[in-house]
C-alpha positions in Angstrom: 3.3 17.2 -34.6 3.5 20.5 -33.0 0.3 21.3 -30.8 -1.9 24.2 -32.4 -3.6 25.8 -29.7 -3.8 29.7 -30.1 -2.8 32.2 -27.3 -0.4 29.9 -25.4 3.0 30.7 -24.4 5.0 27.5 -25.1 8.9 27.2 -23.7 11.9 24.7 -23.3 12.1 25.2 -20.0 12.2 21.8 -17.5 11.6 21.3 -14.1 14.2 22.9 -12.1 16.2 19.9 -9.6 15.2 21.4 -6.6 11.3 21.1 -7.4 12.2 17.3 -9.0 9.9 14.6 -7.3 10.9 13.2 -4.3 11.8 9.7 -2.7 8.6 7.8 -1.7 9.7 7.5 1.0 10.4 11.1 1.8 6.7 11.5 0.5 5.2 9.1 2.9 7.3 10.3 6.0 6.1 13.8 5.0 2.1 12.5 4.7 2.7 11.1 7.7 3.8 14.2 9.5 1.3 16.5 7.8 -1.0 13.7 9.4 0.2 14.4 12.9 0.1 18.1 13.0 -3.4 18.4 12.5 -4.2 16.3 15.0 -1.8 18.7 17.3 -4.2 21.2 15.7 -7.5 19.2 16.3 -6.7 19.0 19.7 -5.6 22.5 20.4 -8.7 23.4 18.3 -11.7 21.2 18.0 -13.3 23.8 15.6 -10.2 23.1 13.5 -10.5 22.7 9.2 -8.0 22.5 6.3 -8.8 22.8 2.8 -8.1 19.9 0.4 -9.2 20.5 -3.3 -11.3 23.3 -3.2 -13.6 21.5 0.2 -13.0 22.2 3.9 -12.3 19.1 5.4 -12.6 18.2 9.5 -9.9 15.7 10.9 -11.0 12.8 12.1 -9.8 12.1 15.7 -6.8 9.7 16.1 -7.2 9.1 19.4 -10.6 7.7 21.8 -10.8 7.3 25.8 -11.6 3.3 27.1 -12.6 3.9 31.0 -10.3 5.7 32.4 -7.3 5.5 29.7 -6.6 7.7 26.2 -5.5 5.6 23.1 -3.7 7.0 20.2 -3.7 5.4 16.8 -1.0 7.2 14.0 -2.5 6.9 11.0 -1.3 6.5 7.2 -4.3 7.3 5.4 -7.0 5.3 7.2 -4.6 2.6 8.1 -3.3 2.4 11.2 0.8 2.5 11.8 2.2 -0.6 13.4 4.2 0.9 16.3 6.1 -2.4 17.4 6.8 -6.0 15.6 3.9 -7.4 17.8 0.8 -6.2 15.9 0.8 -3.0 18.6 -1.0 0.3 16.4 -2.2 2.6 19.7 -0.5 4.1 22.7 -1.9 3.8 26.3 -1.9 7.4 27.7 -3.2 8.3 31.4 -4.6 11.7 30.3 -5.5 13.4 27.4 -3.2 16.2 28.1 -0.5 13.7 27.2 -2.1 13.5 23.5 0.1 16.3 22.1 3.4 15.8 24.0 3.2 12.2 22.5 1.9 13.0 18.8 5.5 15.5 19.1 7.4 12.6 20.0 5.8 10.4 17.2 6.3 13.2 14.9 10.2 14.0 15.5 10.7 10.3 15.2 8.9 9.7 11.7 10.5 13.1 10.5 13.7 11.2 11.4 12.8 8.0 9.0 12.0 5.9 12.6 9.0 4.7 10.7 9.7 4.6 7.1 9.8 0.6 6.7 6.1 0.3 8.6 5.2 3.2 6.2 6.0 1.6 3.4 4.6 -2.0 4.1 1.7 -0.2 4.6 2.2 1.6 1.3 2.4 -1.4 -0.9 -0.8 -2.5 0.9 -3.0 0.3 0.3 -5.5 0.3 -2.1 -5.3 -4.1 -2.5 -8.9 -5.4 -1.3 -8.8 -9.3 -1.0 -10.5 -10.3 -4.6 -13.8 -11.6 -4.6 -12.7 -14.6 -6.6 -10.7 -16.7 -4.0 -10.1 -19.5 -7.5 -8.4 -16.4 -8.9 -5.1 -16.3 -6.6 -3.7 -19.4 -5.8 -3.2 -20.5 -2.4 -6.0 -18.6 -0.9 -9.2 -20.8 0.8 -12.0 -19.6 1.8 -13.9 -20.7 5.2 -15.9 -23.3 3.7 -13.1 -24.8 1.7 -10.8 -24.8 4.9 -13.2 -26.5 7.0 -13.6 -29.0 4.2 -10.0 -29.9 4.1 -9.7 -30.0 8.1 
C-alpha cells in the first residue's frame, strides 16, 4: 500500500556502499577512540564540552591521583577496559603530564584493533544487570543459599 502523505519527495534511491553500516567492531574501536580524545581535550581544557543530542555534555575524568601517583582508567561507556588478562583496568603514571602522552599511546593502539576482543567482551556485557530472580537462571546462588550448602 503506497504511503499517502502530501508534499513529500519519494525516490528509489538506496544507501550508497560507502555510507553502508559498519563492522561492530570498527564501531566500538571508533567509540572507543572518540572516548579518548576528549579526554586529550579535557585535559588540555578543563572548561572543555561537546554536544550530544541537542545538550552540552562535560566529560567525566578518566583518570584520579592516589598520594603521590596518577591512575588512568580507558573507558567503554562507563565500563572500564581490561588492559591485561589479570583483571588490570588503570595505568600507574608518576605525573599527570604523562596523562596525554599515554591516552595517544592507548589511542594509536585501539585505532589499530589492539583492543577489539576486550571491547567486545565488554560489548556483549553491557546493558545485562544480574536478574533479581536468582530461581530464574540456573546455576546461580545467592549468599544465603551458598552458605547453606557449605
Amino acid at each position: 500500500m503506497p504511503l499517502k502523505i502530501k508534499g513529500l519527495r519519494l525516490s528509489k534511491e538506496t544507501r550508497p556502499a560507502s555510507v553502508a553500516p559498519k563492522e561492530p567492531k570498527e564501531v566500538r574501536r571508533q567509540k572507543l577512540v572518540r572516548g579518548i580524545e576528549r579526554q586529550i581535550e579535557l585535559i588540555r581544557n578543563p572548561e572543555y564540552t561537546f554536544e550530544r543530542g541537542g545538550k552540552k555534555i562535560s566529560p567525566t575524568a578518566w583518570s584520579f591521583q592516589k598520594g603521590d601517583k596518577v591512575f588512568l582508567s580507558i573507558k567503554y561507556g562507563s565500563r572500564d577496559v581490561p588492559l591485561d588478562g589479570k583483571g588490570s583496568t588503570a595505568v600507574v603514571l608518576d605525573r599527570k603530564e604523562d596523562l596525554i602522552p599515554t591516552l595517544e599511546a592507548i589511542r594509536e593502539a585501539a585505532s589499530k584493533g589492539d583492543l577489539d576482543p576486550e571491547l567486545e567482551a565488554l560489548s556483549k556485557n553491557m546493558g545485562r544487570a544480574a536478574p533479581k530472580n536468582p530461581a530464574a537462571s540456573p546455576g546461580l546462588q545467592t549468599h544465603k543459599e551458598e552458605n547453606a550448602s557449605a
